[in-house]
C-alpha positions as CSV (number, residue, x, y, z in Angstrom):
1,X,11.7,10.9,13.2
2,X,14.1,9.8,15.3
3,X,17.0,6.9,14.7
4,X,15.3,4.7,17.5
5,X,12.0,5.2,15.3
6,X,13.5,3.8,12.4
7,X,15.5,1.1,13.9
8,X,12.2,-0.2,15.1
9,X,10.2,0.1,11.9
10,X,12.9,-1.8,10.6
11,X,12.8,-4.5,13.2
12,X,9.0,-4.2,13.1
13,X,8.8,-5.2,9.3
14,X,11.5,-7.9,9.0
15,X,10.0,-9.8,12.0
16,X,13.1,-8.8,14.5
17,X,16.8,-9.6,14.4
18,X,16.6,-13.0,12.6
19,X,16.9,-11.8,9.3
20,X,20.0,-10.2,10.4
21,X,22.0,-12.9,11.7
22,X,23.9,-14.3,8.7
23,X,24.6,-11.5,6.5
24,X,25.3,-9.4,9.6
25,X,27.8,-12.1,10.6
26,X,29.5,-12.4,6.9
27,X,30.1,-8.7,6.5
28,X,31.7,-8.9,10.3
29,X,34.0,-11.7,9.1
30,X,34.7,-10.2,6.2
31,X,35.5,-6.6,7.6
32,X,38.2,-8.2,10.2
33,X,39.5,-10.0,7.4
34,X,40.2,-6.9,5.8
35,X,41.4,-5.4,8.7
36,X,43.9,-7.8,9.2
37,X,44.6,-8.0,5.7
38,X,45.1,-3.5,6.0
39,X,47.1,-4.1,9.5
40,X,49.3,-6.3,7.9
41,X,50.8,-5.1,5.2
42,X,50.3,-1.9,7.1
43,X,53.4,-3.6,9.4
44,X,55.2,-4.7,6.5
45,X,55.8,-1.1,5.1
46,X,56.4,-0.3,8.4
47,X,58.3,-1.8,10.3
48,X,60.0,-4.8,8.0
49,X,60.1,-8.3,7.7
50,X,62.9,-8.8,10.2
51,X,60.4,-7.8,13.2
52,X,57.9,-10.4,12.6
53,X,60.6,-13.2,13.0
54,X,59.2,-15.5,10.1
55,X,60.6,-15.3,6.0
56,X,58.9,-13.1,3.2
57,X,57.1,-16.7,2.2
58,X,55.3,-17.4,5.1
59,X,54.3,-13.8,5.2
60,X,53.3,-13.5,1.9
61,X,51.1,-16.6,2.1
62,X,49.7,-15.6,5.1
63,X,48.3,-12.4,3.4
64,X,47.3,-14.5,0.4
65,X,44.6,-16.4,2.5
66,X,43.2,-13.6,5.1
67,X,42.6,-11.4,1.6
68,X,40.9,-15.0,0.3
69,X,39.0,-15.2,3.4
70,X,37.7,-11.1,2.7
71,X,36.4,-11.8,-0.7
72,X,34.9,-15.0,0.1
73,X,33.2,-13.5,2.9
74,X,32.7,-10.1,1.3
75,X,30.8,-12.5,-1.4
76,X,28.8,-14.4,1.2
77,X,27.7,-11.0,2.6
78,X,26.3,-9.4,-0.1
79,X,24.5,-12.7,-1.7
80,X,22.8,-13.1,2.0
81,X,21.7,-9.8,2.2
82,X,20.1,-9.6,-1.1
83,X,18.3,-12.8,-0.1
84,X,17.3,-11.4,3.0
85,X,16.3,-8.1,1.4
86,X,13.8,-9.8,-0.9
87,X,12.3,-12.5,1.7
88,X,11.5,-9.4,4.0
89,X,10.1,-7.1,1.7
90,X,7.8,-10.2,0.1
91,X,6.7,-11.0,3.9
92,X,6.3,-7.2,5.1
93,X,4.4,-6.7,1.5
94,X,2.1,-9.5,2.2
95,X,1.6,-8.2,6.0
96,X,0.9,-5.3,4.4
97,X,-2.2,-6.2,2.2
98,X,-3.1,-8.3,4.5
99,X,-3.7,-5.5,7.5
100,X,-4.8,-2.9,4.5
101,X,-7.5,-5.9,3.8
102,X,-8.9,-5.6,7.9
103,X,-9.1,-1.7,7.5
104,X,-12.1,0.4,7.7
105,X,-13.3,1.9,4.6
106,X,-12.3,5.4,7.3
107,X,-8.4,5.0,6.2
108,X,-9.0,4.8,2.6
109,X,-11.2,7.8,2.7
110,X,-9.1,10.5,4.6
111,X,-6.0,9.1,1.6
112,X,-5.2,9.5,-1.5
113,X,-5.2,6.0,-3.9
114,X,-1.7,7.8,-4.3
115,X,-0.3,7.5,-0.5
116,X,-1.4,4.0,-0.5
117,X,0.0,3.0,-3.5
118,X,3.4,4.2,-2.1
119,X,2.9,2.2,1.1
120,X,2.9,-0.8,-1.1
121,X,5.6,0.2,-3.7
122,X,7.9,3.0,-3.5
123,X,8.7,2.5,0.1
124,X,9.0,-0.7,0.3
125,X,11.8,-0.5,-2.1
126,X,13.3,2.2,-0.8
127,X,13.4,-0.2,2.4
128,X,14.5,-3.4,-0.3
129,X,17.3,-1.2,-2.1
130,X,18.9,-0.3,1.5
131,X,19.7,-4.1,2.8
132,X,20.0,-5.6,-0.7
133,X,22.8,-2.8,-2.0
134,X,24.3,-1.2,1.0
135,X,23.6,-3.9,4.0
136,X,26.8,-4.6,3.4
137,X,28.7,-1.2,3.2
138,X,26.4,0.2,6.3
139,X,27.6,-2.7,8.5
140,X,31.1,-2.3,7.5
141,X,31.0,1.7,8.2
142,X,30.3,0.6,11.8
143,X,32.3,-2.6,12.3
144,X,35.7,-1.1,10.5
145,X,36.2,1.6,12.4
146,X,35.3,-0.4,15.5
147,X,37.6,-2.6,14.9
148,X,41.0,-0.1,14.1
149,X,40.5,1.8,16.9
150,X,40.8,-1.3,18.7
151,X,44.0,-2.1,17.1
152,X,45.6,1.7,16.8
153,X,45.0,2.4,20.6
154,X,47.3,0.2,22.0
155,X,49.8,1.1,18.6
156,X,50.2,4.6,19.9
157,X,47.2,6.6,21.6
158,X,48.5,9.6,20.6
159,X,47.6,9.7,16.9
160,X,44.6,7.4,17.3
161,X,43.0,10.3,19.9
162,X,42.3,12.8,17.1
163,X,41.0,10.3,14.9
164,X,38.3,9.2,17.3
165,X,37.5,12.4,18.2
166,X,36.8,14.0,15.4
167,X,34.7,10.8,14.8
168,X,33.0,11.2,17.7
169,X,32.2,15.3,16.8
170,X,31.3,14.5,12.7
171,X,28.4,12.1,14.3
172,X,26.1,15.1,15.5
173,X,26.7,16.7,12.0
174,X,24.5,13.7,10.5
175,X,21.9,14.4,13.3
176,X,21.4,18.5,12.2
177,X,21.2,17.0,8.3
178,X,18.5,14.6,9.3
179,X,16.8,17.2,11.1
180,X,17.6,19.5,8.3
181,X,15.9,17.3,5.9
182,X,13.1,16.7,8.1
183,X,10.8,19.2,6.9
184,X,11.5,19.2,3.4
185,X,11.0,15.1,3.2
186,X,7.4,15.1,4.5
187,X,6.8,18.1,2.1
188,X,8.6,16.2,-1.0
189,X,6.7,12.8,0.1
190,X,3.6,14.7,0.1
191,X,4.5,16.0,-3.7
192,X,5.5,12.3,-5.0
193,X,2.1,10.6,-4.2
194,X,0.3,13.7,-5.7
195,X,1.9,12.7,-8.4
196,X,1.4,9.0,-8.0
197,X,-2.1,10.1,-7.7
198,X,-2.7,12.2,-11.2
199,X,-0.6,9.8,-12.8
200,X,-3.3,7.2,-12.0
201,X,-5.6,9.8,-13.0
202,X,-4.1,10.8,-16.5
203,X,-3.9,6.8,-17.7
204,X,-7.5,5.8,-16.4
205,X,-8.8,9.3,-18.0
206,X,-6.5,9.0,-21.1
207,X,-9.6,8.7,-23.6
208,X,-11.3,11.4,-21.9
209,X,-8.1,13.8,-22.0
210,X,-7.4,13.1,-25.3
211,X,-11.3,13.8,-26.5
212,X,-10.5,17.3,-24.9
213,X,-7.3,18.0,-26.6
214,X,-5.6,17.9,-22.6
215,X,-3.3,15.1,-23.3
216,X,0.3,15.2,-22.0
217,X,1.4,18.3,-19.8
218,X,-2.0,20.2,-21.0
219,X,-3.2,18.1,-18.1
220,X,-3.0,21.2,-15.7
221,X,-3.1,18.9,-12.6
222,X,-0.6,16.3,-13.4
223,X,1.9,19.1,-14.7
224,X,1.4,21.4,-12.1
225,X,2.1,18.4,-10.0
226,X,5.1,17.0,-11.8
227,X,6.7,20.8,-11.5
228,X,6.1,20.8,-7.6
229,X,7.7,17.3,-7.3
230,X,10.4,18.7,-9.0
231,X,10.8,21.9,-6.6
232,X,10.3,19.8,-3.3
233,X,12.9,17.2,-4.4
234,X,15.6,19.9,-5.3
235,X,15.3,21.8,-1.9
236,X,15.0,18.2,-0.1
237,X,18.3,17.6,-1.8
238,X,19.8,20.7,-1.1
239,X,18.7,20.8,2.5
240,X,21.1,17.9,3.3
241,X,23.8,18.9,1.4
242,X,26.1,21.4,3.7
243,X,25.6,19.1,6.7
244,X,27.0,16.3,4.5
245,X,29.9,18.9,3.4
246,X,30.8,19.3,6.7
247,X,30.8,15.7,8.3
248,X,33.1,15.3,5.3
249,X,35.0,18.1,5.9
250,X,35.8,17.2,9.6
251,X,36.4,13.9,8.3
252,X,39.2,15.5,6.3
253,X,40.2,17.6,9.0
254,X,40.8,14.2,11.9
255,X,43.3,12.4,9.1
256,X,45.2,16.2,8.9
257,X,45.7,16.2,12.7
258,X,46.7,12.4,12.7
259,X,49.1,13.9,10.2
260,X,50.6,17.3,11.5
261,X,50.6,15.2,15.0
262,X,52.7,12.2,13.6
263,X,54.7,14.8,11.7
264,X,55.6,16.9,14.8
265,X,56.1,13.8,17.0
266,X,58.8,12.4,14.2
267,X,60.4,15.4,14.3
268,X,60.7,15.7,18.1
269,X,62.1,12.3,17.6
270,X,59.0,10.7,19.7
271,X,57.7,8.3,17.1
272,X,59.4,5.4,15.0
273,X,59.0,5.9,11.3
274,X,57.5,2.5,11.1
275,X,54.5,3.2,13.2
276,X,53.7,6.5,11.7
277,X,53.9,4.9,8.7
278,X,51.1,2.4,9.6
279,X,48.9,5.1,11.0
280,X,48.8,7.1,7.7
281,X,47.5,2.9,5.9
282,X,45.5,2.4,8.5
283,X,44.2,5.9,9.5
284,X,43.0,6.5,5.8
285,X,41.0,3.1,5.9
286,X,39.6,4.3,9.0
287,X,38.0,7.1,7.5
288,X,36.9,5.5,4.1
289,X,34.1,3.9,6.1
290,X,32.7,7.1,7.5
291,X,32.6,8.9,4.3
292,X,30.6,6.0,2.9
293,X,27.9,6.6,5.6
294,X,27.8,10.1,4.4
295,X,27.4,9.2,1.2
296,X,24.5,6.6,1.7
297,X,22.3,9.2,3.8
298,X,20.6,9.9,1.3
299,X,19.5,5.9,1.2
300,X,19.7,5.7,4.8
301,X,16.9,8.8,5.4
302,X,14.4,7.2,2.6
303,X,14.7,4.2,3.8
304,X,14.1,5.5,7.4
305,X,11.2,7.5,6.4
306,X,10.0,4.4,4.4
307,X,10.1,2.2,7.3
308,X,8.1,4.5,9.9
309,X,5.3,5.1,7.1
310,X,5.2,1.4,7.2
311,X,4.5,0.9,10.6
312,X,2.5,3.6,11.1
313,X,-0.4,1.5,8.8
314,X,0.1,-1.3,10.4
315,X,-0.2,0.1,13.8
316,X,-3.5,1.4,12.8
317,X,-6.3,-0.8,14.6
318,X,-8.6,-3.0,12.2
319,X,-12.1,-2.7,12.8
320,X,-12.9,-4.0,16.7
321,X,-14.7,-7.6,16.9
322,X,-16.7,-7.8,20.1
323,X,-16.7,-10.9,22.1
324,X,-18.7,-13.9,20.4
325,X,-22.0,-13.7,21.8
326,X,-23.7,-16.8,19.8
327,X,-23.8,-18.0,16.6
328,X,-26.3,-16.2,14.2
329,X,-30.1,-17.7,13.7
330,X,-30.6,-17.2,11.0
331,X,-30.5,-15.0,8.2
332,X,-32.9,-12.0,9.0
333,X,-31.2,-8.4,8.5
334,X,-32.3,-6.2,11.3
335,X,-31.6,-2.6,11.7
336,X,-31.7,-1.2,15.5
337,X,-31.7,2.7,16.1
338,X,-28.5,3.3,13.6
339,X,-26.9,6.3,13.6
340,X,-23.6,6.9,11.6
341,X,-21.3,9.5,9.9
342,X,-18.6,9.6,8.3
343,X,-16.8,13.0,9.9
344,X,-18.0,12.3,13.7
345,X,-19.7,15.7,13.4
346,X,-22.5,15.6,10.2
347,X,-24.6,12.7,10.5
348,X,-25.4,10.8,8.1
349,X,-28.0,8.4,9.2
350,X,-30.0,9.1,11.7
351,X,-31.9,6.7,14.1
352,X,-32.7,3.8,11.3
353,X,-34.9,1.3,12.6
354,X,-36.2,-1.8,10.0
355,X,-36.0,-5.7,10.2
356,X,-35.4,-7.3,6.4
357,X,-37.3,-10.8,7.1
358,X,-35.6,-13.8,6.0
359,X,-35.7,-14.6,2.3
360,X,-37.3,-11.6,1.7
361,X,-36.5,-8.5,-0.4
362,X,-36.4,-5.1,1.0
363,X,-35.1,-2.1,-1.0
364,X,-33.9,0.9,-0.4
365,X,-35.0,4.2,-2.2
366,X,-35.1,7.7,-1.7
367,X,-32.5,11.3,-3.6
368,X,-29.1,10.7,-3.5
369,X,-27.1,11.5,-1.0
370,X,-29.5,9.8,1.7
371,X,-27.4,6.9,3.0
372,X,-28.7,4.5,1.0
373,X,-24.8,2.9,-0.4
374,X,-24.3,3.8,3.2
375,X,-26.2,1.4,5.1
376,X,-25.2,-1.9,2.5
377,X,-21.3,-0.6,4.0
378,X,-22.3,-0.9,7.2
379,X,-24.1,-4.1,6.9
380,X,-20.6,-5.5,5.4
381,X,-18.7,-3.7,8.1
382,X,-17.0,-1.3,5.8
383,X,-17.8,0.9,9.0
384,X,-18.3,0.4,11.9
385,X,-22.2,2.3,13.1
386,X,-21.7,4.9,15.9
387,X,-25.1,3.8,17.5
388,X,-27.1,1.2,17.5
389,X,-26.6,-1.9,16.2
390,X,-27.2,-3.8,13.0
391,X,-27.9,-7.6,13.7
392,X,-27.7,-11.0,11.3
393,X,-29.8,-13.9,12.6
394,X,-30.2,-11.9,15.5
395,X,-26.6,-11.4,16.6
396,X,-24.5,-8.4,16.6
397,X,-22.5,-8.1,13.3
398,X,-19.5,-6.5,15.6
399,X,-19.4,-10.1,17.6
400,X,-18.8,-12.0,14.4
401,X,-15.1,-12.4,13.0
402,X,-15.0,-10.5,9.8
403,X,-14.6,-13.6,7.8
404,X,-17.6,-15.0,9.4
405,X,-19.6,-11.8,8.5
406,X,-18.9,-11.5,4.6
407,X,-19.1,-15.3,4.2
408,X,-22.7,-14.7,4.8
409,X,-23.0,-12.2,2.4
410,X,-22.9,-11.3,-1.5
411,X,-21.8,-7.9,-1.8
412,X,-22.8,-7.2,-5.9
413,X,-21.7,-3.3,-6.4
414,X,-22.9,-0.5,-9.0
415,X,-19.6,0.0,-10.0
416,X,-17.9,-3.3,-10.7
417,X,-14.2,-4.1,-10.4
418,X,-12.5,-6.7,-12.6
419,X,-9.1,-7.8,-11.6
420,X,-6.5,-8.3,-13.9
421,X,-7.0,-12.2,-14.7
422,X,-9.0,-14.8,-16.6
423,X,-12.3,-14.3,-16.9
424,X,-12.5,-18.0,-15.4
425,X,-10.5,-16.5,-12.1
426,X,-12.4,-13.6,-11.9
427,X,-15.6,-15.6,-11.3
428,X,-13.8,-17.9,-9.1
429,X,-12.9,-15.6,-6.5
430,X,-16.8,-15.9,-4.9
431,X,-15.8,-19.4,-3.9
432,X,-11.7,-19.9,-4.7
433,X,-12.1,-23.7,-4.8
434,X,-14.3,-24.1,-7.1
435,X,-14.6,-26.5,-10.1
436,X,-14.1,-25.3,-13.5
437,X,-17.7,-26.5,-14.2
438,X,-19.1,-24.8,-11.2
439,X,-17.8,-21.6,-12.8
440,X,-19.4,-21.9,-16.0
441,X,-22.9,-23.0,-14.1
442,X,-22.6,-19.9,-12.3
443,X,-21.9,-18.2,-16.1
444,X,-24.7,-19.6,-16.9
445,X,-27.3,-18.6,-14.7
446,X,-26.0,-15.1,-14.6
447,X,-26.3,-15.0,-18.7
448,X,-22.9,-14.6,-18.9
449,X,-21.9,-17.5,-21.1
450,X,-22.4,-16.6,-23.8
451,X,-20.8,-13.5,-24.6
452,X,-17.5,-15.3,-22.6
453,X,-17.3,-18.0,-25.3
454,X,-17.1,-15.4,-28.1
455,X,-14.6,-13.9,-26.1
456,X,-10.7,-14.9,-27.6
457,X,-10.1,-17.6,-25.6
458,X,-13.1,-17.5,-23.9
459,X,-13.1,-18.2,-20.0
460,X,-9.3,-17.9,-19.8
461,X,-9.6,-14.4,-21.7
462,X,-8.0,-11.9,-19.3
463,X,-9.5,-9.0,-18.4
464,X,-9.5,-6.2,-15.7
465,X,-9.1,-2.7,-15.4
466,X,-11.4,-0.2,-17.7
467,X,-10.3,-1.1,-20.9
468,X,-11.5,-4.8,-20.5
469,X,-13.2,-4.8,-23.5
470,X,-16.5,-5.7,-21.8
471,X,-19.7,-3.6,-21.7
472,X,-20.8,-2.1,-18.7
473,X,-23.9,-4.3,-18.6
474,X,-21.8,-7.3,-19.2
475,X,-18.9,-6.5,-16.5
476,X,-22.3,-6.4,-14.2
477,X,-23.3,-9.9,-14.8
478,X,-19.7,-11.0,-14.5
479,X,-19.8,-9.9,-10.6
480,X,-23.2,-11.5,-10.7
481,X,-21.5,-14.9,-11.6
482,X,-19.0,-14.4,-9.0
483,X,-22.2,-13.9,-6.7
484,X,-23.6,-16.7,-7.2
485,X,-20.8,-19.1,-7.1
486,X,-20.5,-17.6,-3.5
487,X,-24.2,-18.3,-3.4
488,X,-24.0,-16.7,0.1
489,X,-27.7,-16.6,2.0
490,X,-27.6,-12.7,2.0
491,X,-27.3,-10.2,-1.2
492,X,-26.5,-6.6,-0.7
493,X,-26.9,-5.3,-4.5
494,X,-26.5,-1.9,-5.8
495,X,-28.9,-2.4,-8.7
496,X,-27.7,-0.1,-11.7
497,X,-29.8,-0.5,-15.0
498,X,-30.4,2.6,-15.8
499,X,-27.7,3.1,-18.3
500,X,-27.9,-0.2,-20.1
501,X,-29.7,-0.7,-23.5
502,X,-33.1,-2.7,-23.4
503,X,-30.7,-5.7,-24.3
504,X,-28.2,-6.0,-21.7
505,X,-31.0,-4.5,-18.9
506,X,-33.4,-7.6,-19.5
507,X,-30.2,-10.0,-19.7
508,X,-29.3,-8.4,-16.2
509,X,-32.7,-8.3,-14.3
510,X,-32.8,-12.1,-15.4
511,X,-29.5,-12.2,-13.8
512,X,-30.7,-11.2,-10.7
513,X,-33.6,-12.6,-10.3
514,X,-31.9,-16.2,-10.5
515,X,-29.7,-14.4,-7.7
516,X,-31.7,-13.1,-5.3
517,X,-34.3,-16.6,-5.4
518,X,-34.5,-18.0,-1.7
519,X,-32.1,-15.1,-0.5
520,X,-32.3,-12.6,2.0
521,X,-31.7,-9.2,-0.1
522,X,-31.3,-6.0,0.6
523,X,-31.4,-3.8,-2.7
524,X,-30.0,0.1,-3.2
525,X,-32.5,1.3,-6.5
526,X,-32.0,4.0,-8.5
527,X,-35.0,3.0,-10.8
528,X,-38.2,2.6,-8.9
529,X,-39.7,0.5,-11.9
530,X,-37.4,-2.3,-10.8
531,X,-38.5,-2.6,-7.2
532,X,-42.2,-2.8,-7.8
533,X,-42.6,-6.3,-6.7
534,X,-40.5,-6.0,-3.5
535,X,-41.2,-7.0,-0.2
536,X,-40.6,-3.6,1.6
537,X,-39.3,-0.4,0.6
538,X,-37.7,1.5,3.1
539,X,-37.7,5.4,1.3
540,X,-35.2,7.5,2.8
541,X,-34.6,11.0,3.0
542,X,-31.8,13.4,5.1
543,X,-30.8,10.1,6.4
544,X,-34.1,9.4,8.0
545,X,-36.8,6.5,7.0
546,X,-39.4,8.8,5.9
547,X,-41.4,5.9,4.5
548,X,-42.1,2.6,4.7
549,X,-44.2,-0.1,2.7
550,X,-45.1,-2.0,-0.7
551,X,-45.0,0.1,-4.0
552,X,-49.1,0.1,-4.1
553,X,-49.1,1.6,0.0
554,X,-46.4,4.3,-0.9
555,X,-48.1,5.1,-4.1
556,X,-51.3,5.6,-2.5
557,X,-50.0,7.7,0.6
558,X,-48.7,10.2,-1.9
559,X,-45.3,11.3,0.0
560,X,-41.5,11.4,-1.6
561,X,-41.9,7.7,-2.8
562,X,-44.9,9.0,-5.6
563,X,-43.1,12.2,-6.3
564,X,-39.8,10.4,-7.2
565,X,-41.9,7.8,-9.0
566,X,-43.7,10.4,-11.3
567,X,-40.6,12.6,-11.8
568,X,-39.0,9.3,-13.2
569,X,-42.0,8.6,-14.8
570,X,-42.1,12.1,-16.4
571,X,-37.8,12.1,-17.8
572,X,-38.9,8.3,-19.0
573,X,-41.3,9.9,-21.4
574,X,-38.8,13.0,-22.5
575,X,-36.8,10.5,-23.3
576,X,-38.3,8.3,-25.3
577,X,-40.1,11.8,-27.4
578,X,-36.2,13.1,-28.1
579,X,-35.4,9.8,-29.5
580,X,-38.6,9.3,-31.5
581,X,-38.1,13.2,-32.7
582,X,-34.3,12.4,-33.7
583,X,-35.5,8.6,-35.9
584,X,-36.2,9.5,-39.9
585,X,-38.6,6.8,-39.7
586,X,-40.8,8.9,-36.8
587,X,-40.4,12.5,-39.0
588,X,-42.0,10.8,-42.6
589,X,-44.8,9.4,-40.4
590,X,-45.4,12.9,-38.8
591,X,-45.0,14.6,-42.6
């Protein structure tokens, strides 16, 4: 990475120099207050009050308000940078989830939840802690030295020679630690959102880990990631840590010249005592400065490395919308020789030809693994197909602005996310402006109500996350209600009963039906009981339509539908002969 990289991921993320203007302009108002403030007294140790022609009063006052002046402005500085810090890391957050919102489904799936976490967390503060604590102190290691060479040159360009020069030789030493460093950062990045990513892990798992007696560092992946962290950060540290040593040391090594130089010149009777003297106050602030940028490298490389990782997600293309091409017709789901994978090398669907009428139900079926989750994604435009073409109302779904697409659609899936809100705003989001009363009608149809109102405080209960304290079956109908609130004219559901008891199953199917009435719907089933009644089943099999038809054709043509049908059929009777063997009540009848 180099330092014009992360200048412009900087730039990139606070929206160019604006940002920059007033605290920028404060610290530079406040660093030539301090120089003057240095050079001053600097002259009055050296050289006297009787050269500057005025009295000891004026003088003395005149210090009094350019050292006023550096701490106003000193105060001024820091205060704007904070503010700028947090206005640009709330906007370049919000970017952020915006773009990560327009990305394929592809980006999520060659990362860790880890790496994206950090996108959104641990580097933006590492870019936040830079400009709120050391916008100041960065600016100033730039503008101070600046700003006494300026002033030493005309002094006496004798001892101000070796200063800038060995200025201008402990810059490159910075350069071989960040390349030092390099390496060993995209190694210890790497180990930190492994970490993340266990972490994540160990607390959704915790009831799981603890069943298995592998809480805490018995959980072999999080320790074994915790003790790689721990080896990466060490050598990252150490890897920066003689380069730093010797900027420091040459540092060190410009002030000694300056010295032996002034030193040899007052001996030789070729410099007034004065002036040396205000080279060794001056010289010394001309170095503190420096060593300050050594010191903050460490901030300096994070937040560089921060900053490119940044832009290098939002640089990554959304998914492609295609030039409008009409507005749909429609709501009929049609799909036209599709062909998709997920690798660009092992396909996954294969040449997937079917047209899902309007209002009508279609459903797909067929071993797992054939592509049926897979086409709902890229009816939604999670992906993007690689052939073919998938149309709404007869138009291409690619022509249609994303927001367009999936206001058309209810996406209900197998595995349901809650976010961390009221159960009232968690319904809500399938139509954000909607009434209070239009959420509990929506409740209503999808049976929800009335397990909400036994809730503790009922539709403004929060919940989210797996430890909601909801049933599967009834985190289902909640995703239902948000649904049908959208009451969108097409349904992709991922229909998932077969874990629920008898209870919340017939609560659910009731659910759905009220959803799916008048809809176009296009249904993923893992139980073939509950698509019986629907329109067309399209059976798939190595990501091929193998069959097509109502339940009484495909049971009749005897293919993979019937075989999956009586092998269900078959583990439905198992079933219920284990629990009938396992109830007292069964074993007295059979004695």
């Amino acid at each position: 990475m180099s330092v014009f990289q992360a200048v412009r991921a900087v730039f990139r993320i606070s929206h160019g120099a604006r940002g920059f203007v007033q605290p920028l302009s404060m610290t530079v108002l406040a660093t030539v207050a301090l120089g003057v403030t240095c050079m001053a007294v600097a002259w009055v140790v050296g050289l006297g009050w009787s050269q500057w022609g005025v009295g000891p009063s004026a003088l003395v006052s005149g210090l009094v308000g350019v050292a006023l002046a550096h701490v106003l402005a000193s105060i001024q500085a820091r205060l704007r940078s904070t503010l700028m810090a947090c206005d640009m890391v709330v906007r370049a957050r919000m970017d952020l989830g915006e773009h990560l919102r327009l990305l394929p489904l592809s980006f999520f799936r060659s990362r860790d939840p880890g790496s994206v976490t950090a996108y959104l967390l641990q580097d933006m503060v590492s870019v936040e802690n830079v400009f709120s604590q050391f916008f100041v102190e960065l600016a100033a290691s730039v503008v101070l030295p600046l700003a006494f060479a300026c002033l030493l040159f005309p002094a006496d360009w004798r001892l101000a020679l070796p200063l800038c020069l060995v200025f201008a030789a402990a810059l490159p030493v910075l350069g071989l630690a960040r390349r030092a460093v390099r390496d060993y950062g995209r190694k210890h990045l790497e180990s930190r959102n492994r970490v993340l990513l266990h972490m994540m892990e160990y607390v959704s798992g915790v009831r799981e880990l603890r069943s298995c007696l592998a809480a805490g560092l018995c959980f072999r992946p999080l320790a074994e990631a915790l003790r790689r962290q721990r080896t990466s950060l060490m050598r990252f540290e150490l890897s920066s840590v003689g380069p730093i040593l010797a900027y420091c040391a040459l540092l060190d090594l410009g002030f000694l010249a300056m010295l032996l130089l002034g030193l040899w010149l007052l001996a030789a009777g070729r410099l007034d005592l004065g002036l040396f003297a205000l080279f060794l106050i001056l010289g010394q602030r001309f170095f503190d400065p420096l060593r300050d940028l050594g010191a903050f490298f460490a901030e300096l490389r994070g937040m560089g490395s921060a900053a490119v990782r940044i832009t290098e997600v939002l640089d990554t293309p959304p998914l492609p919308v295609a030039v409008p091409r009409g507005e749909p017709r429609g709501h009929a789901l049609e799909f036209r020789n599709v062909c998709f994978s997920y690798d660009g090398r092992t396909p996954t669907l294969a040449d997937i030809s079917f047209t899902v009428a309007e209002g009508s139900v279609t459903a797909l079926a067929g071993p797992s693994g054939g592509g049926k989750t897979t086409m709902a994604s890229l009816v939604a435009r999670f992906w993007d197909v690689e052939e073919g073409a998938i149309l709404l109302g007869g138009a291409d779904i690619r022509s249609l602005p994303s927001e367009e697409l999936l206001g058309r659609l209810c996406v209900v899936f197998q595995d349901v996310h809650l976010f961390h809100d009221t159960v009232l705003e968690n319904i809500r989001m399938g139509r954000p402006g909607a009434t209070r009363q239009e959420v509990v009608e929506a409740a209503r149809a999808a049976c929800c109500h009335d397990f909400i109102l036994r809730l503790p405080q009922g539709y403004d209960t929060v919940v989210g996350g797996v430890n909601s304290g909801l049933s599967g079956g009834e985190r289902q109908r909640l995703s239902i209600a948000r649904a049908m609130l959208k009451n969108a004219p097409v349904v992709l559901l991922d229909e998932a009963t077969s874990s629920l008891d008898p209870e919340n199953e017939a609560a659910l199917q009731l659910a759905l039906g009220n959803l799916v009435r008048g809809k176009t719907v296009l249904v993923i089933a893992h139980r073939l009981a509950t698509i019986r009644h629907a329109d067309q089943i399209i059976v798939l099999g190595g990501g091929r339509v193998v069959e097509r038809g109502t339940h009484e054709q495909l049971m009749a043509a005897e293919g993979l539908y019937r075989r999956h049908w009586n092998l269900q059929h078959e583990a439905e009777a198992w079933r219920l002969c284990a629990e009938c063997s396992a109830s007292p009540d069964v074993a007295a009848l059979g004695s």
